[in-house]
N, C-alpha and C positions, 0 to 999 in steps of 0.2 A: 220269080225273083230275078233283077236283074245280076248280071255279070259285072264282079268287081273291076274293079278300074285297077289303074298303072301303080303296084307297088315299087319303090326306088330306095334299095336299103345303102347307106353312105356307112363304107364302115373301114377296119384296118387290123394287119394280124400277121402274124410269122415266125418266125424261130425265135428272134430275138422280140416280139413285143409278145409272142403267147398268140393263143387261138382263140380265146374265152369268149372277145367279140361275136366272129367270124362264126362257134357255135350257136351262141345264141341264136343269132339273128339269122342261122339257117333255119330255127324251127319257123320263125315270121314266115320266109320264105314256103317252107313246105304246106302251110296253114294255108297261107294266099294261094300258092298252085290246085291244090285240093278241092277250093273252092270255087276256079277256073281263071284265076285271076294273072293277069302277065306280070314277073318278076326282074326286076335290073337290079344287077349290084354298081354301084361305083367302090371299087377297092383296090386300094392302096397295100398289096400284101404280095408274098414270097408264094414260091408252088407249093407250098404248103397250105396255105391261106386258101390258092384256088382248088387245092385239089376237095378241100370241103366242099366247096361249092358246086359240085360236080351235080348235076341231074335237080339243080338249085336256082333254075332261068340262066337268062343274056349275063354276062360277067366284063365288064370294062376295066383294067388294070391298069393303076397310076394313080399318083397323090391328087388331092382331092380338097385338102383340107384349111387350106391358106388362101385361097385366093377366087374371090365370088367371080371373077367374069371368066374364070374357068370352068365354071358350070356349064354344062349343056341345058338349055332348057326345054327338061323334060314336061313341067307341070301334071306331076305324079297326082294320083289319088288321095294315098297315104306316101310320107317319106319317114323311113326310120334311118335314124342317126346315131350311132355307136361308136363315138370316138373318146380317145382321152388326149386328141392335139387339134380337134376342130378348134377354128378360130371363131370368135363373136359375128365377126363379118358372113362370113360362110355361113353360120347357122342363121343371120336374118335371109339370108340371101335364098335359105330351102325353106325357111318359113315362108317367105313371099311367096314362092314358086308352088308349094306341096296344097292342094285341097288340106289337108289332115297332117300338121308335122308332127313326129313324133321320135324321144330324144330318153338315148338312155343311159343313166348320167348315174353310177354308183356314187361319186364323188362330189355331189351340189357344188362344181367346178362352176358355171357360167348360171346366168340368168338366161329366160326365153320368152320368146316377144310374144307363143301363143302355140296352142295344140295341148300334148300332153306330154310329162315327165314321167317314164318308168325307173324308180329308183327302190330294189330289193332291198336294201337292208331297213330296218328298223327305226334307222333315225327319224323323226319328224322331217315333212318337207318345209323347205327354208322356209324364213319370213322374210320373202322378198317381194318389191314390190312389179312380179311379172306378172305376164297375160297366159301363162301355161297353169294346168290343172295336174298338179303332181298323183303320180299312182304308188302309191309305198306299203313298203314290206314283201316278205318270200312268197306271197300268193300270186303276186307280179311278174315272177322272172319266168323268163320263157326257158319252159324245155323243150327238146329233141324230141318226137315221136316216139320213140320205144317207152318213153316217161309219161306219156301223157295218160297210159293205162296200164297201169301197176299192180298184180295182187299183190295184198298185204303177206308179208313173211310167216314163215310156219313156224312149230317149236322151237327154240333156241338151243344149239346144240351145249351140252354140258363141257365140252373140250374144245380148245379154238383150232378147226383144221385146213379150216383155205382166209387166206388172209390177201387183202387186195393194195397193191401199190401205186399210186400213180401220182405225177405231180408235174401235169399239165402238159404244154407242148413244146418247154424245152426243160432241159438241166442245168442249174447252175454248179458250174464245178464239180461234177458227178456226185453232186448229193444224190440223185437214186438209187445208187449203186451201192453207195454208204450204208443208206438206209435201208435198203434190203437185205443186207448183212446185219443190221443191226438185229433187223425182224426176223431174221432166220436164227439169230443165237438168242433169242428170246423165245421161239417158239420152234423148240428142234422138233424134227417130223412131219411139221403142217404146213404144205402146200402153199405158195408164195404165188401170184400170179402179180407179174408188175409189168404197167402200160407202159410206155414210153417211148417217146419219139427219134431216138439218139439211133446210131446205125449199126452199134457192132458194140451190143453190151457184153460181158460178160457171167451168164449167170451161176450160181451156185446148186449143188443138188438140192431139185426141191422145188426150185426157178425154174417161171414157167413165162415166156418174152413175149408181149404182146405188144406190134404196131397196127399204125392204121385204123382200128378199131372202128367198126359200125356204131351206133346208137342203139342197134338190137345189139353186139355182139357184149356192148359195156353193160348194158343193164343187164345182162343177162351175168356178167362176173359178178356184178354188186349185189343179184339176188343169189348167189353164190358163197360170197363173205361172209365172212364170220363178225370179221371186223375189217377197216381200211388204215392206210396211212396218207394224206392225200394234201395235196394243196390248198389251200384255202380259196380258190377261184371260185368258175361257176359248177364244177366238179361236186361241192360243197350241196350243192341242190339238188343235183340229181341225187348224190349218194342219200339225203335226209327222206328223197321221194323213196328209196327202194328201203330204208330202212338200217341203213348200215351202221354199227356203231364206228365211230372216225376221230380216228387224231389227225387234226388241222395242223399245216406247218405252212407259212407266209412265205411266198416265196416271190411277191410285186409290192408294192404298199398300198396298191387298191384295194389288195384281198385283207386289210387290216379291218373293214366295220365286219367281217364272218369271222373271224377270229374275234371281237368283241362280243359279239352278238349270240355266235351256235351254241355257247357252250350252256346259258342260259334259256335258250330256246328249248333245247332236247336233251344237252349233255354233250354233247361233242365237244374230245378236247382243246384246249388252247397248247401248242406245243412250240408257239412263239416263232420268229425267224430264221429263214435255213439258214443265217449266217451269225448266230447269236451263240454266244460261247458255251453257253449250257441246254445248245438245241439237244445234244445226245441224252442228258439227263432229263429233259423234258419229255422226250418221246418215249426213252424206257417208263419215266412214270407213267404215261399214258397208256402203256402196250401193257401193262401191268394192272392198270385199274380194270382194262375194257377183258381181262381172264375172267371174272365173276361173272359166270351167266346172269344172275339177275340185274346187275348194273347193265348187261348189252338188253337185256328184256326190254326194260326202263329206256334208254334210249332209243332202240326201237320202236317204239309203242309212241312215245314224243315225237320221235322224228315220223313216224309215217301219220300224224294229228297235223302234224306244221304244214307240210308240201303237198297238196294238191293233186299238183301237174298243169292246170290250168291255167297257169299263165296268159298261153298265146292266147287260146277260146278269149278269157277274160277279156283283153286287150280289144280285139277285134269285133267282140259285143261290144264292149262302151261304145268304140268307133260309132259302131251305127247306131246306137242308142243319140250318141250327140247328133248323128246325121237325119234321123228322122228328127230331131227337135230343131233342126237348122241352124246350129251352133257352126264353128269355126274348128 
C-alpha cells in the first residue's frame, strides 16, 4: 500500500470564535498521521487553537481566509476546510490546488466547485447546482480518538451522582459558573465535574475544575456521567457517542441545527440560548426530566444507536473509493 500524500487542513478557532473547528479537524489530522501520511495546518487561531494542535504535524499561524494569492502552493493530496469566514475566492482557489477538496460546512453557507461536503446535521444537502458530493448526517462528523472506540455504558444508576459540565472553549458572561450553581441546587450531594477553559473559576463544594482536558481524559468524565449540561457544539457528538443523557444550551448560532435536531434523534434536551430569558427555567426543566432513570436508559440506548464514531474511517474510505475509480 502506498503512502498517503500531503494532508492540508485550512482551518480557525480561539477564545473568542470556540475550538469545535480546530477539534474536529485534529481527529482528520491524527487518522492521516497513523496512516503515515504528512499533516499541515494553515490556522488562523489564538494559543489556544495551537495548543490543540500539538503532536498534530507542521502548524502555519495567520489568516488564511480572504485572499487566493495568499495561498502557498502546496497541491495537497486531500485539503480539508473548516471555516465559517472562508471566502468563495479562497475555496476555488484550494479546490484548484487540492488532488481531493474537502469542506466542512455545518451551515450550507457557500456552494463548491467539486470534492466533498461534510455536513453532520440532518438537514438534506442543498439543491444546488455544484460540482461537490455532500456527505450528511451524525455518522459524518469526525471524532477525537478516545471516541472512535467506545464501550457501550452499563446499568443506569437509580440516583444522579456525577454530573458533567461543559460549554465549549470559552464563557459567555460566566454562564458556567451560573450553571454549575444551578446544577449543584438541583442535585445536592452529586458530584459536579465542569470543563472549562476560563483561568480562575471559582468552584462550590462538590466542584470538581477541569482544564486542558485530553480526548482520553473527556470521554473518560462522560463514561463517568450520569447526565451532562453542555453546549450544543461538536461536544454534542461525542457526549451522544458515550451515551450521555444531555441538556443542550446554544451558546454560537451554528450550534442551532443540534439543538433542532438531538432532541429527536435520542432525546437530548432543547434548553434554548445562554442568553434567552427563560434559559434558567429551561434547564431546571431539563435537569429534572433527565432524574428518571428510565428516561436516561432510553436516551442512552438512542444516543449510543445514533453515533458511531466513525466519522473520520468513513470519510477517508470514500476518499479512496472515489480514487481507485479516478473521480476528482
Amino acid at each position: 500500500m502506498s503512502r498517503p500524500g500531503l494532508l492540508v487542513i485550512f482551518t480557525e478557532g480561539g477564545r473568542a470564535r470556540g475550538l469545535g473547528h480546530v477539534s474536529r479537524c485534529s481527529a482528520y489530522a491524527r487518522y492521516r498521521m497513523a496512516q503515515g501520511g504528512r499533516v499541515l495546518w494553515m490556522l488562523d487561531g489564538d494559543e489556544r487553537a495551537t495548543a490543540m494542535t500539538a503532536d498534530c504535524g507542521e502548524v502555519r499561524i495567520g489568516p488564511w481566509q480572504d485572499e487566493p494569492a495568499g495561498l502557498p502552493d502546496l497541491r495537497p493530496d486531500v485539503a480539508i476546510v473548516d471555516s465559517y469566514t472562508v471566502s468563495p475566492a479562497v475555496v476555488a482557489a484550494i479546490a484548484d490546488q487540492a488532488t481531493t477538496p474537502v469542506f466542512i460546512d455545518d451551515l450550507q453557507r457557500l456552494t463548491y466547485p467539486r470534492g466533498f461536503v461534510v455536513h453532520p446535521a440532518l438537514d438534506p444537502a442543498p439543491l444546488r447546482p455544484d460540482g461537490a458530493e455532500w456527505l450528511t448526517g451524525p455518522s459524518w462528523q469526525p471524532l477525537r480518538p478516545a471516541f472512535w472506540s467506545v464501550a457501550l455504558r452499563g446499568p443506569v444508576r437509580p440516583v444522579v451522582e456525577r454530573i458533567l459540565v461543559t460549554l465549549g472553549g470559552s464563557d459567555l458572561d460566566d454562564v458556567g459558573a451560573a450553571i454549575v450553581g444551578q446544577v449543584a441546587d438541583a442535585f445536592s450531594g452529586a458530584r459536579i465535574d465542569w470543563v472549562t477553559g476560563d483561568a480562575s473559576p471559582s468552584p462550590r463544594p462538590g466542584v470538581v475544575v477541569h482544564r486542558g482536558l485530553s480526548d482520553q481524559a473527556m470521554a473518560a468524565l462522560m463514561l463517568e456521567a450520569d447526565l451532562a449540561v453542555s453546549a450544543a457544539g461538536t461536544t454534542t457528538f461525542e457526549l451522544a457517542r458515550c451515551g450521555v443523557p444531555t441538556v443542550l444550551l446554544g451558546v454560537a448560532d451554528n450550534q442551532q441545527p443540534n439543538l433542532d435536531h438531538w432532541p429527536d434523534l435520542c432525546g437530548f434536551v432543547d434548553a434554548g440560548r445562554w442568553d434567552a430569558v427563560d434559559r434558567d427555567r429551561r434547564i431546571r426543566a431539563g435537569l429534572d426530566r433527565l432524574r428518571d432513570p428510565r428516561i436516561r436508559r432510553t436516551i442512552t440506548d438512542r444516543a449510543e444507536a445514533t453515533m458511531d464514531g466513525q466519522g473520520v474511517r468513513r470519510l477517508f474510505e470514500r476518499l479512496q473509493t472515489r480514487s481507485r475509480k479516478g473521480g476528482s
